[in-house]
MIMI-256990 format. One line per 3 residues: number of its first residue (from 0); for each residue x, y, z of C-alpha. Coordinates in pm, whole numbers, always signed. Layout:
BEGIN
NUM	X,Y,Z | ...;
//
This chain:
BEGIN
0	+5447,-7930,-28548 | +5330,-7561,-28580 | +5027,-7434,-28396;
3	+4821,-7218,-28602 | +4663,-6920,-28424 | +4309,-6897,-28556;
6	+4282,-6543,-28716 | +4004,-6292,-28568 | +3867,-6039,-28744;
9	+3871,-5668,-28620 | +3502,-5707,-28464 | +3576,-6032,-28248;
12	+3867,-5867,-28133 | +3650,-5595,-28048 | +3399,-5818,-27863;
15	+3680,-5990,-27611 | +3814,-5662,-27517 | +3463,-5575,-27429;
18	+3407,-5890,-27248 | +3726,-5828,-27064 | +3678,-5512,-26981;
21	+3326,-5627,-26827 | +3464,-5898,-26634 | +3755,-5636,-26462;
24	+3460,-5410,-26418 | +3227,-5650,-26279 | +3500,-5759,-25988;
27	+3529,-5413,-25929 | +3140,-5332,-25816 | +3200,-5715,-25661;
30	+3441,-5583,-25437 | +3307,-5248,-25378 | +2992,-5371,-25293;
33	+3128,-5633,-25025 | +3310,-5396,-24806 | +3069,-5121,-24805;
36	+2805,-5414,-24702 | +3031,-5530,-24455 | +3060,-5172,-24291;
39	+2678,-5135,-24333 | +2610,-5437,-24110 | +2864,-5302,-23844;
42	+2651,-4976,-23803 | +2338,-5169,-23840 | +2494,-5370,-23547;
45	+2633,-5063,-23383 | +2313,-4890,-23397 | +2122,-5166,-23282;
48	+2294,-5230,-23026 | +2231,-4842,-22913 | +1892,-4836,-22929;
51	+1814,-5169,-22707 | +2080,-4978,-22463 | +1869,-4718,-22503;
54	+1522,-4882,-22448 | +1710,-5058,-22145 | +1759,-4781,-21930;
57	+1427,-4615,-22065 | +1239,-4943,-21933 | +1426,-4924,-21605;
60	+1357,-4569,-21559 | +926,-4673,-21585 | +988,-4929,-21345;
63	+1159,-4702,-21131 | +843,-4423,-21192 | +588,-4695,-21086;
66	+710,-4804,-20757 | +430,-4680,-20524 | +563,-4467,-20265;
69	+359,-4320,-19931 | +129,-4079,-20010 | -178,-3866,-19826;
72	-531,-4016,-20039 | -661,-3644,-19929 | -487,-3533,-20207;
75	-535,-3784,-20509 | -564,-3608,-20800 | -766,-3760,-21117;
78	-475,-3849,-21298 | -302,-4093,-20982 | -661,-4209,-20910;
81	-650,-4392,-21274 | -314,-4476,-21183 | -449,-4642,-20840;
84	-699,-4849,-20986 | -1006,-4628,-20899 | -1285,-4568,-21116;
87	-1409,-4230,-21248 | -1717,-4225,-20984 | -1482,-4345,-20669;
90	-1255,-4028,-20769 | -1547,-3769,-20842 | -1673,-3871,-20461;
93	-1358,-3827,-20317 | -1339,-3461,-20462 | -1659,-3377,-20411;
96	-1595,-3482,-20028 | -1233,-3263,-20043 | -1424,-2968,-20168;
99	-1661,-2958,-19909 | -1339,-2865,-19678 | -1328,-3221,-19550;
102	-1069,-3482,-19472 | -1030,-3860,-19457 | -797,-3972,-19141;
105	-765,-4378,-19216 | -808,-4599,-19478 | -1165,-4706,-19364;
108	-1291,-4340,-19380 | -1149,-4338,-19737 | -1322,-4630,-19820;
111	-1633,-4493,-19746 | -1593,-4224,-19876 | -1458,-4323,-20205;
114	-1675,-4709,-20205 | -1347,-4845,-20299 | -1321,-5276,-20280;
117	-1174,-5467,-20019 | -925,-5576,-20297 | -827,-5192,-20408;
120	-806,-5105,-20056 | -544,-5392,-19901 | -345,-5300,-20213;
123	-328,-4941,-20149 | -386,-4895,-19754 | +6,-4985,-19745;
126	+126,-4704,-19891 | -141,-4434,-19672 | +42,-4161,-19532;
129	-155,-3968,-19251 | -73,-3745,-19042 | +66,-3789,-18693;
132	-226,-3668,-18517 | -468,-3884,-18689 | -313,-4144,-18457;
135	-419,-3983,-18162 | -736,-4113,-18070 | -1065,-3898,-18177;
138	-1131,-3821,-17809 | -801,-3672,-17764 | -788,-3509,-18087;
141	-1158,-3353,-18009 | -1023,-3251,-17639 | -687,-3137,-17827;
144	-872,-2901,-18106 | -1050,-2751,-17849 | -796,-2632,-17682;
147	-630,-2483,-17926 | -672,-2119,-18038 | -891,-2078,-18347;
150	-737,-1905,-18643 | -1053,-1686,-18737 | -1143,-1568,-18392;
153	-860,-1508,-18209 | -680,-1176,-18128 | -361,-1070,-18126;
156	-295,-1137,-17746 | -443,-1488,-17785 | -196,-1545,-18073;
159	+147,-1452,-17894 | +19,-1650,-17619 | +58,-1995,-17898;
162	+426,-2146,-17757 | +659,-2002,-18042 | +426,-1685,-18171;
165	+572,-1378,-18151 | +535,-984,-18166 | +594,-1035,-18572;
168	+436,-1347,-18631 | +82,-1222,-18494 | +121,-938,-18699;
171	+139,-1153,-19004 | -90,-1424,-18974 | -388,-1103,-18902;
174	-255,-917,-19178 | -316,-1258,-19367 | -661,-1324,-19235;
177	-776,-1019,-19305 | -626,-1043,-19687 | -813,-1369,-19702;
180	-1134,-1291,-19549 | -1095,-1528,-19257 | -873,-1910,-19318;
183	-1063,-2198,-19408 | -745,-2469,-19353 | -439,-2505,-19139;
186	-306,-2550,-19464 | -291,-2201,-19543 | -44,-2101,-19300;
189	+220,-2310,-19491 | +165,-1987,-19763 | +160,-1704,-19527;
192	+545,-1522,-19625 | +809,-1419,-19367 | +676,-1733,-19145;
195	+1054,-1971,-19055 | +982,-2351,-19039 | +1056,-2361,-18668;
198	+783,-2126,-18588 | +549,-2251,-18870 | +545,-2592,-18682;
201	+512,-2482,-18333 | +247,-2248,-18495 | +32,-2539,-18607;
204	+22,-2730,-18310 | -166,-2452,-18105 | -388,-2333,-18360;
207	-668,-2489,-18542 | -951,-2379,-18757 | -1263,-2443,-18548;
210	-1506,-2228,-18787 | -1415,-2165,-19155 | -1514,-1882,-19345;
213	-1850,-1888,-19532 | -1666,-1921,-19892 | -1876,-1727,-20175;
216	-1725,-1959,-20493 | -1632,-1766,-20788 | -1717,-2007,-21084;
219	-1428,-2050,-21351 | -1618,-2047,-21645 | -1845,-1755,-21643;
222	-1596,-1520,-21395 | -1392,-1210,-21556 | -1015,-1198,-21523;
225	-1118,-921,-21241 | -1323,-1115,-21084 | -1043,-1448,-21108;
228	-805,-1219,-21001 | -985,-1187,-20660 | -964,-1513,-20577;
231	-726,-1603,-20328 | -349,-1710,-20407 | -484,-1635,-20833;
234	-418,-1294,-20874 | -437,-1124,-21202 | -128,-1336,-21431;
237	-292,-1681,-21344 | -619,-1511,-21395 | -506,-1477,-21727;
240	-397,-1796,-21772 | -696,-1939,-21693 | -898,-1705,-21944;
243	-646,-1810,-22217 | -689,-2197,-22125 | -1073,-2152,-22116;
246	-1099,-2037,-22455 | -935,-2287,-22587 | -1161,-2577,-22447;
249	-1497,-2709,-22611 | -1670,-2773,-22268 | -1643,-2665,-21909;
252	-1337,-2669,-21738 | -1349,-2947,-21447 | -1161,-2963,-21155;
255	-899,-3190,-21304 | -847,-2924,-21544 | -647,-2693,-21317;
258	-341,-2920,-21307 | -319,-2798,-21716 | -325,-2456,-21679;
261	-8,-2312,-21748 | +218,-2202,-21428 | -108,-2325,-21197;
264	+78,-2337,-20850 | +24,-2726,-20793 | +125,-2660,-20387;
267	-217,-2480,-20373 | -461,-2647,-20580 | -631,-2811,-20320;
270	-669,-2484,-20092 | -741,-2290,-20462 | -996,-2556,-20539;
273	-1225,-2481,-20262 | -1276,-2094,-20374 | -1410,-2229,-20684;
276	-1762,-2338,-20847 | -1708,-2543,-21175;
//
């Protein structure tokens, strides 16, 4: 029996080619389309996998930034005060108790000074750093002061008779007071140049300062750069620093300011902060 072939016209034959070209082009994008998904997902995967790596180590490196580690509470600043828990008022008493040239010695003087909670302080008096001779009892320390020779006062003989003061290093530390109008911490010595650590510590531990200096305060709003300039360890670039910062601020600059001044040497803000009215 013979099989007849039906007979298409030109335009059906038309259409089928069409249809098969569709279908081969179709597969095509099908195929195209599942191997560049394929490598999408792998540097989806990749990159995800790169970025929880990343927030890994970045979460391990805060943990490691907030483990509390010794520190002297004379020198809280604003900033590690919030950190500690403490409240805008306990930090504004504890500065205004710093810039009066004092010093806490224990935890209990800093919770009176500061009004600080039994709670706050049990969680923080671990990590107080004081030093040594706060352990000394007050009697002794009184007695020991005393016998010391005062900074302010004392002459160049009375200076090279300190165990470890020299010729050179009573030179310098008069040269100093007189730059400085007279000390007004211990503290000050650790800035005095051409003093070695080996005579800086024996230094300290036969001289005291038994009267500081009346301090006239230069305030930091009002002052000229010449008048900035003045101020001890400021001199005339951070006096211009300051000037620069100060116009750029709505209000007042406040003690907590300093820290973000540009260049403001952080090693003597405390002593820096005791020349100034704000």
């Amino acid at each position: 029996m013979k099989l007849e072939v039906p007979y298409l016209n030109k335009k059906q034959r038309l259409a089928i080619i069409l249809l098969v070209v569709m279908i081969v082009v179709l597969q095509g994008v099908l195929f195209m389309a599942r191997k560049h998904t394929g490598s999408f997902a792998k540097h989806v995967k990749r990159a995800d996998a790169e970025v929880l790596k990343e927030l890994d180590s970045l979460k391990k490196l805060a943990l490691k930034k907030t483990v509390m580690q010794p520190f002297n509470p004379n020198y809280i600043s604003d900033a590690k005060g919030f950190r500690l828990g403490m409240s805008v008022e306990e930090i504004d008493r504890l500065l205004k108790f710093r810039n009066a040239g004092n010093y806490v010695n224990s935890a209990r003087d800093f919770q009176k000074v500061t009004g600080i909670s039994d709670e706050l302080l049990a969680k923080l008096e671990p990590f107080f750093k004081f030093p040594e001779w706060t352990k000394t009892p007050k009697h002794d320390r009184e007695e020991t002061v005393r016998s010391r020779v005062d900074l302010n006062t004392a002459g160049f003989d009375e200076l090279i008779g300190v165990r470890g003061v020299g010729d050179y290093t009573a030179r310098i530390i008069l040269d100093e007071r007189e730059r400085l109008g007279g000390f007004i911490s211990v503290q000050q010595l650790d800035f005095v140049k051409g003093l070695r650590p080996e005579t800086l510590h024996a230094l300290k531990k036969g001289v005291a300062v038994k009267k500081p200096v009346l301090i006239k305060k230069t305030n930091i709003n009002t002052a000229t750069k010449e008048e900035l300039a003045k101020v001890p360890y400021i001199g005339n670039y951070l006096a211009r620093e300051i000037l620069i910062f100060r116009s750029k601020q709505d209000e007042p600059i406040k003690i907590e300011d300093l820290e973000k001044i540009n260049n403001f040497p952080l090693d003597k803000l405390n002593i820096i902060k005791l020349y100034l009215d704000f």
